[in-house]
C-alpha positions, 0 to 999 in steps of 0.5 A: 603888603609891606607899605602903605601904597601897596595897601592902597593898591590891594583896595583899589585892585579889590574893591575900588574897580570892581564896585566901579564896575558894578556901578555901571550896571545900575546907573546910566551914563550922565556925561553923554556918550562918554567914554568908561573914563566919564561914566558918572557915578564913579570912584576916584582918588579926592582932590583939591577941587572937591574940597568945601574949602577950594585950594586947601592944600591939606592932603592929610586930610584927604581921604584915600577915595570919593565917590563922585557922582558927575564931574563937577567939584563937590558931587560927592556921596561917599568916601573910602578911606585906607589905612594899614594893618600895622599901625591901625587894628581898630581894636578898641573902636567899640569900647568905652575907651572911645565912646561912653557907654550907653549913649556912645558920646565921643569924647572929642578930646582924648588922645588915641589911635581910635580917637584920631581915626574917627576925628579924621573920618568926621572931618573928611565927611564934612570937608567933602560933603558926603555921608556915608563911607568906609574904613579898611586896614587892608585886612578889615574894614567898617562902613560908617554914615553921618545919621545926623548933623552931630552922630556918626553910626559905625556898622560891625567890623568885619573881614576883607578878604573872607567876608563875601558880605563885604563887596555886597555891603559895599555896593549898597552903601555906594546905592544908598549915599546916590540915592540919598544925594538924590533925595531919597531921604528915608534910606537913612531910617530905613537901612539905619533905623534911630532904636539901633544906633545905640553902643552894644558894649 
């Protein structure tokens, strides 16, 4: 992998359609006797329409996929966002360089790789009105959740490719941010319980 698309590809061809797949296996169709194309919920790449503010023209801050849950505009529930290895290693995610110690405040202002991400992340949870979500670079990945209307909760990061965990946590995040945007509210405290939501670091 030698540029960004290709990246983008790697995920989709690993992650993307086999959790498409797997989604199909749990819920019916919503759109009928649709075709696979229609199969509801689905992932898809982001676009304008599924945007909180309609026509934004700001790609930058799209993420790379949603997950839709019908074909209606902001029916989303959660989102995948891809970067690359090579400019993003999350490295220092988990340092006091980005949150404080003990309480894990973010401090909104500093400059930074870390900062930037997590700033872009929050923004595409509420510009696409989802909560629960994924970050990969190609090689490694975390999944993340919107705990609460000011608190964004980060899991390990762990391996791509070397994690056979990985596609499994995947496919719970996708049941998990359905089921809640079904109103199923106590996932939430069941799966990210409030007293393990603090920084470890």
């Amino acid at each position: 992998m030698t540029c960004e698309p290709s990246v983008q590809d790697e995920v989709h061809a690993q992650i993307i359609e086999p959790l498409n797949m797997l989604l199909e296996t749990r819920y019916e169709p919503n759109v009928g006797r649709a075709p696979q194309t229609l199969f509801y919920p689905q992932w898809g790449q982001s676009c304008p329409k599924a945007h909180r503010t309609p026509g934004s023209k700001r790609n930058a801050g799209f993420p790379d996929f949603l997950l839709y849950m019908g074909p209606q505009p902001k029916q989303n529930s959660a989102i995948i966002e891809v970067k690359t290895w090579w400019t993003y290693d999350f490295a220092d995610i988990f340092s006091s360089v980005v949150a404080l110690r003990g309480t894990g405040a973010f401090n909104w202002t500093r400059q930074g790789e870390s900062h930037a991400l997590l700033r872009q992340l929050w923004g595409q949870l509420y510009f696409f009105e989802a909560i629960w979500g994924a970050c990969t670079n190609g090689r490694k990945i975390f999944i993340f959740v919107k705990t609460d209307k000011n608190e964004l909760t980060l899991s390990e990061i762990h391996n791509l490719h070397d994690n056979p965990l990985v596609h499994k946590a995947l496919l719970g995040m996708c049941f998990a941010s359905i089921d809640q945007r079904q109103g199923l509210p106590y996932i939430m405290d069941s799966l990210c319980p409030p007293q393990r939501r603090e920084s470890g670091w």
